[in-house]
C-alpha positions, -999 to 999 in steps of 0.1 A, spaced: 832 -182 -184 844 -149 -179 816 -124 -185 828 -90 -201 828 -58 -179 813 -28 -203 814 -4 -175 845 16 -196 816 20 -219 794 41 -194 811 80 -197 807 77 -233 771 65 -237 766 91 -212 778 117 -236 760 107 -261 734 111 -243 736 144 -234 744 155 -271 728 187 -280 714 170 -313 684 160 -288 672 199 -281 676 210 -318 649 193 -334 620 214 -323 605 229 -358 596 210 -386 628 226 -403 656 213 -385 635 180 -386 640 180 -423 681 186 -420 679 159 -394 662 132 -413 681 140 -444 714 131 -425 702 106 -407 683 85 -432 719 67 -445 725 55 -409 690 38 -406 702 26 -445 738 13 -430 723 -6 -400 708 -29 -424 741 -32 -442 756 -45 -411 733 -65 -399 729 -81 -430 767 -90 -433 765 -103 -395 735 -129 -411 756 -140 -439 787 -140 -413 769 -163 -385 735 -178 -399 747 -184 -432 725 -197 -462 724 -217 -494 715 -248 -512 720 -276 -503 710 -266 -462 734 -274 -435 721 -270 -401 733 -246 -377 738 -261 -341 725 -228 -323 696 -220 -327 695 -197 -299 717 -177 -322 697 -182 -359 664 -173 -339 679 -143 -332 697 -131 -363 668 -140 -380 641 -123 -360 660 -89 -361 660 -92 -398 623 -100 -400 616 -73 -379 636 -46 -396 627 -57 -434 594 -63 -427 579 -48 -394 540 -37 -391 537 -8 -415 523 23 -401 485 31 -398 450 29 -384 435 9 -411 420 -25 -406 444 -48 -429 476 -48 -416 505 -44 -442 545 -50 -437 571 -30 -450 611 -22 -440 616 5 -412 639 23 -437 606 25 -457 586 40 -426 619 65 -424 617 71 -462 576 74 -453 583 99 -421 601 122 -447 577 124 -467 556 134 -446 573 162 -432 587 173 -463 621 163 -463 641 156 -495 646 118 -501 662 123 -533 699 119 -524 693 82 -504 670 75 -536 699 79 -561 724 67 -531 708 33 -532 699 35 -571 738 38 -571 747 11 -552 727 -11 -567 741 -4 -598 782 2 -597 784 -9 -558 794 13 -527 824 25 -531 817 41 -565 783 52 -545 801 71 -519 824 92 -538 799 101 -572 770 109 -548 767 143 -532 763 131 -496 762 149 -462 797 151 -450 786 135 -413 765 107 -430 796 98 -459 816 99 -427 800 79 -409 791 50 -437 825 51 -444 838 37 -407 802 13 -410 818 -1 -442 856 0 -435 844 -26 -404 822 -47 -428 851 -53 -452 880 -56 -427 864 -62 -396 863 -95 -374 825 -114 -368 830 -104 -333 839 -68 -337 813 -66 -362 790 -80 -340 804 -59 -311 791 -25 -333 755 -42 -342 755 -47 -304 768 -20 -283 771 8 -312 738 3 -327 712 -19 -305 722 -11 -270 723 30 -274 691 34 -299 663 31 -275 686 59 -255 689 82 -282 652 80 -296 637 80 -261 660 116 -259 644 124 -292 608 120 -279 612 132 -245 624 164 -258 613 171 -292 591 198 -293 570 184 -322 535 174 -315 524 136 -323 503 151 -345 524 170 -369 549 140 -373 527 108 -367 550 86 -388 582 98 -371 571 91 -340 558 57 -348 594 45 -359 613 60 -330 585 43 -305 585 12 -324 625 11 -325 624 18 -288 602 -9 -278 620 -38 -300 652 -24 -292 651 -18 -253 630 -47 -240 643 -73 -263 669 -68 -294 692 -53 -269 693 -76 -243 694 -109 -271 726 -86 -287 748 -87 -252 741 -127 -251 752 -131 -287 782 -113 -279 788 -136 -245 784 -162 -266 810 -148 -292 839 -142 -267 834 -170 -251 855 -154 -222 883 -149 -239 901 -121 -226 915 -108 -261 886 -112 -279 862 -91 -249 892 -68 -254 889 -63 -295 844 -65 -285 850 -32 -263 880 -14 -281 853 -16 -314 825 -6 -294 839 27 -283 846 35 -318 812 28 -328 796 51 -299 822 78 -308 817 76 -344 782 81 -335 792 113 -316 808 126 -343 778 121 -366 758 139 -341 785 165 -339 778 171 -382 746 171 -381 744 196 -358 767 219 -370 744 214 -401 717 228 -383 737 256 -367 
């Protein structure tokens, strides 16, 4: 097998990097702006992952079983994990919620509005996405940016979409939330719940979900040279979509 070479990748994760997004959250303020963009990308991730489970580990009645399990262990743990992970707090019984709920529970804390994702998700709920995206007054970076997430779900190959789950969303994470802590000015204390979901992201991302995402996508290409190809062309488009989100959001702190 031949195994993919993502060094092509490396001068664009380094620039993301580097994004000036990282320094600007330093007040409770631009905090707010941030999470308020943000919050329909940690809403989107579970959009795409959820189409890569129905995609790869489908389900139904009556069960057929799936040959790798290597594969439906891991689909199915990163689901868990995200839609019900340890719920923050000190108490003594331990409770499990989604970690868009901890997000939705950060901005509350800090005073951020969640009434646009509220009626966003009421929405789509209701009349479905597309209707969603263009009768809801969204952030221009976040519509942008759920509009390329949802363009790939709809049109994209299992490999490409895996390829953006991978590369553009599990792989660079940990990076950009370790940025966020390191340089945040905000004390632990003043953001508690924040803190807890980038740290927790961090930590399943980085030493595990990351690592388990490159072997699914081995697995997917299967050294194919055209399909490796289609994995990295879809990659950098998810990194640099990513830029540009970073690039709105902090013009809209500007």
């Amino acid at each position: 097998m031949t195994f993919m070479n993502l060094d092509s990748l490396t001068p664009l994760k380094e620039k993301l990097a580097n994004h000036r997004i990282f320094e600007r959250i330093n007040s409770i303020q631009e905090l707010k702006v941030f999470m308020e963009h943000h919050i329909f990308a940690v809403w989107d991730f579970m959009s795409l992952l959820k189409k890569l489970q129905k995609d790869l580990v489908p389900s139904g009645s009556p069960w057929v079983p799936n040959p790798n399990g290597n594969l439906v262990r891991f689909i199915n743990e990163i689901v868990m994990e995200e839609e019900s992970d340890q719920a923050y707090g000190n108490g003594a019984e331990i409770s499990y919620t989604s970690h868009y709920q901890i997000y939705l529970d950060a901005m509350t804390e800090v005073g951020a509005s969640t009434e646009t994702i509220s009626r966003f998700v009421e929405m789509v709920k209701s009349e479905g996405i597309n209707s969603a995206m263009q009768k809801i007054n969204l952030p221009d970076p976040s519509r942008l940016f759920m509009s390329h997430t949802f363009k790939l779900i709809n049109e994209g190959k299992s490999h490409e979409i895996a390829a953006s789950f991978a590369i553009g969303r599990e792989s660079i994470v940990p990076l950009m939330f370790k940025r966020i802590l390191d340089q945040s000015k905000l004390e632990d204390d003043q953001v508690p719940v924040f803190r807890y979901y980038l740290v927790r992201h961090a930590e399943l991302d980085g030493d595990h979900h990351g690592p388990m995402a490159h072997k699914l996508l081995e697995n997917m290409s299967a050294g194919d040279p055209k399909i490796q190809q289609e994995i990295i062309e879809q990659a950098t488009k998810s990194i640099e979509q990513r830029i540009f989100f970073w690039d709105g959001v902090l013009d809209a702190l500007s």
